[in-house]
KOLDOKOL-907175 format. One record per residue (C-alpha): residue in one letter; y, z, x. Coordinates in steps of 0.05 Angstrom, whole numbers, padded with zeros to 5 digits, always signed. Example, Ala and Ser with C-alpha at 12.3 -4.5 7.8 and 13.67 -1.06 7.14 Angstrom:
BEGIN
a-00090+00156+00246;s-00021+00143+00273;
***
This chain:
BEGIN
x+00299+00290-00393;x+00296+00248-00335;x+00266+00179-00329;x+00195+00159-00306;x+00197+00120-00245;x+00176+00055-00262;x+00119+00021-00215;x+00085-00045-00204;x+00024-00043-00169;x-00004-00108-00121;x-00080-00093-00100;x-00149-00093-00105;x-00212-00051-00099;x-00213+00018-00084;x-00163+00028-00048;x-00123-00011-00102;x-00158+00040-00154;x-00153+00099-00120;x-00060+00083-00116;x-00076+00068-00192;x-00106+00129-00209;x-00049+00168-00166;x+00000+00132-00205;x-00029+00156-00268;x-00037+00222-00252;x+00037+00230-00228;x+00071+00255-00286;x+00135+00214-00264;x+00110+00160-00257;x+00099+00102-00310;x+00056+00040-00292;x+00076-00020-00322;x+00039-00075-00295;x-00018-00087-00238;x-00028-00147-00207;x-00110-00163-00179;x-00166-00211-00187;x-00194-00224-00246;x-00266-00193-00230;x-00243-00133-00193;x-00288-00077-00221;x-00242-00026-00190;x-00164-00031-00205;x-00178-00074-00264;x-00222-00034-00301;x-00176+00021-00297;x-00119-00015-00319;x-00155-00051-00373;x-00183+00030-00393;x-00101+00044-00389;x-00084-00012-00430;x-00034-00030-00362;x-00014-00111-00373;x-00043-00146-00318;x-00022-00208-00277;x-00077-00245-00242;x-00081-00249-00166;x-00045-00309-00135;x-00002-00318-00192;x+00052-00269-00185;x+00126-00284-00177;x+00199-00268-00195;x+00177-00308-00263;x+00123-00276-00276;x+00133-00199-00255;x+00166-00160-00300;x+00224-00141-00314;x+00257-00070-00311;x+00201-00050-00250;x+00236+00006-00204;x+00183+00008-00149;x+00133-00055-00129;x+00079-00023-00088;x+00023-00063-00053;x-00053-00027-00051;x-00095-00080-00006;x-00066-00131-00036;x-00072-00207-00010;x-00020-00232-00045;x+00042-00243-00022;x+00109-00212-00040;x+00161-00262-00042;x+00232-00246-00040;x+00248-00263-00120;x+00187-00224-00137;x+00216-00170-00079;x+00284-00167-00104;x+00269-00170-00186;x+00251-00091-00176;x+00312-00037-00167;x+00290-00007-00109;x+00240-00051-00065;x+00168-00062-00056;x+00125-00006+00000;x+00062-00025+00019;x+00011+00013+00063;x-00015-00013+00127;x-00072+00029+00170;x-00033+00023+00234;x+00025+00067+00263;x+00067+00002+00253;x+00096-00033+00293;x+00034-00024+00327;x-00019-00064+00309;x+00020-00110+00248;x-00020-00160+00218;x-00101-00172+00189;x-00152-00132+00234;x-00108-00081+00246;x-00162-00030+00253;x-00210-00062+00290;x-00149-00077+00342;x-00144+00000+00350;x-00220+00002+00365;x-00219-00054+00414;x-00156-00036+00454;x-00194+00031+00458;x-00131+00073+00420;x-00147+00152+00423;x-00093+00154+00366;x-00091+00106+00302;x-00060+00128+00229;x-00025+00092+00175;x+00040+00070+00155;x+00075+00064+00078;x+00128+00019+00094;x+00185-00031+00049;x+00167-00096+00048;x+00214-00153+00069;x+00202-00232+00096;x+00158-00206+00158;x+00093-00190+00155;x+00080-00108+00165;x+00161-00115+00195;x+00198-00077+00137;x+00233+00002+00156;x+00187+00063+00155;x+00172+00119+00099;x+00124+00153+00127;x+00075+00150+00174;x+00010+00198+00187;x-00035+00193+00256;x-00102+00210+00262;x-00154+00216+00328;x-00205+00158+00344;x-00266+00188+00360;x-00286+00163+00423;x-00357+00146+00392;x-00330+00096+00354;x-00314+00056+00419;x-00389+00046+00427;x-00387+00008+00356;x-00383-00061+00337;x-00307-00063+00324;x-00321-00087+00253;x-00366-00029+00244;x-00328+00024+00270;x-00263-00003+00225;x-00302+00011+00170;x-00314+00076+00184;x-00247+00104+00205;x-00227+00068+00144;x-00271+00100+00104;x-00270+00177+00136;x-00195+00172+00148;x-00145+00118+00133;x-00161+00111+00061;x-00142+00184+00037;x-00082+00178+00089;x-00056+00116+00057;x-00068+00147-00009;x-00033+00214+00018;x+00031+00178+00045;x+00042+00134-00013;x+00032+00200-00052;x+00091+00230-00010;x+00140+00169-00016;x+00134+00167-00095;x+00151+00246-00096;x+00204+00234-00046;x+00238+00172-00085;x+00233+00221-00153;x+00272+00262-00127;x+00326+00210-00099;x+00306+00213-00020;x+00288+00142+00008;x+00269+00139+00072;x+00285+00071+00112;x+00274+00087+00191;x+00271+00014+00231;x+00216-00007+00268;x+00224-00015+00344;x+00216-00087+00346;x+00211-00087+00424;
***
């Protein structure tokens, strides 16, 4: 019988519970560890239900993740991924970003979309390395911008297409690079830096 894949999850609130419960439900998959604040009602309630160890947020490192992870995977998480905490797992760290990377890299990514007036936004599970949103590609999904939004508040409207469309998607891709890596394809296309 073959192996669970071994996972690590980095995140917080819904998003971060909604990768959780994905993990779970994956029958290949085995979480070992989450790492989110303290109070979070979302992820840490379900990993506290799971009995899943968990590392508070801000304190995780090569020292204190754990050992034997195969996959790291970030869920809106705010802390960062160093390289000893990057390079203690066998295959890397993804994390999801709502952009169509490199477009957009960095906080506010969604409200950037809404204020440079893009038709077409979407989301990105990429690997994680030193730069921030700069690691290869494993998938990416696009969706439309309504053009109502444009009439928003751009903090508004980022909510919303957060909410109606680049949740699921993030939850969707990150769904479609676990079943990919179980059965041994990794994907690693490089961003066009220019």
């Amino acid at each position: 019988m073959k192996s669970k894949l071994k996972v690590f999850i980095s995140g917080q609130k819904y998003f971060g519970m909604e990768v959780l419960r994905l993990c779970i439900r994956l029958d290949f998959v085995e979480v070992v560890g989450v790492c989110c604040p303290i109070d979070d009602k979302y992820i840490g309630d379900i990993a506290s239900k799971f009995e899943i160890p968990i590392i508070p947020a801000g304190s995780l490192n090569g020292d204190t993740m754990p050992a034997g992870v195969d996959l790291g995977i970030t869920a809106h998480s705010f802390d960062y991924i160093g390289k000893r905490t990057r390079y203690k797992t066998r295959l890397g760290w993804i994390g999801y970003h709502p952009s169509l990377l490199p477009r957009h890299r960095g906080r506010s990514s969604i409200e950037w979309a809404i204020r440079m007036r893009d038709p077409i936004t979407g989301g990105t599970v990429f690997w994680l390395n030193s730069g921030i949103d700069r690691g290869d590609i494993a998938a990416q999904e696009f969706c439309f911008v309504h053009p109502k939004l444009f009439s928003f508040e751009p903090k508004k409207a980022a909510k919303k297409i957060w909410e109606s469309d680049l949740q699921n998607i993030g939850v969707s891709l990150i769904e479609k690079v676990l079943m990919d890596i179980s059965v041994g394809i990794i994907i690693k296309t490089p961003q066009n830096h220019d």
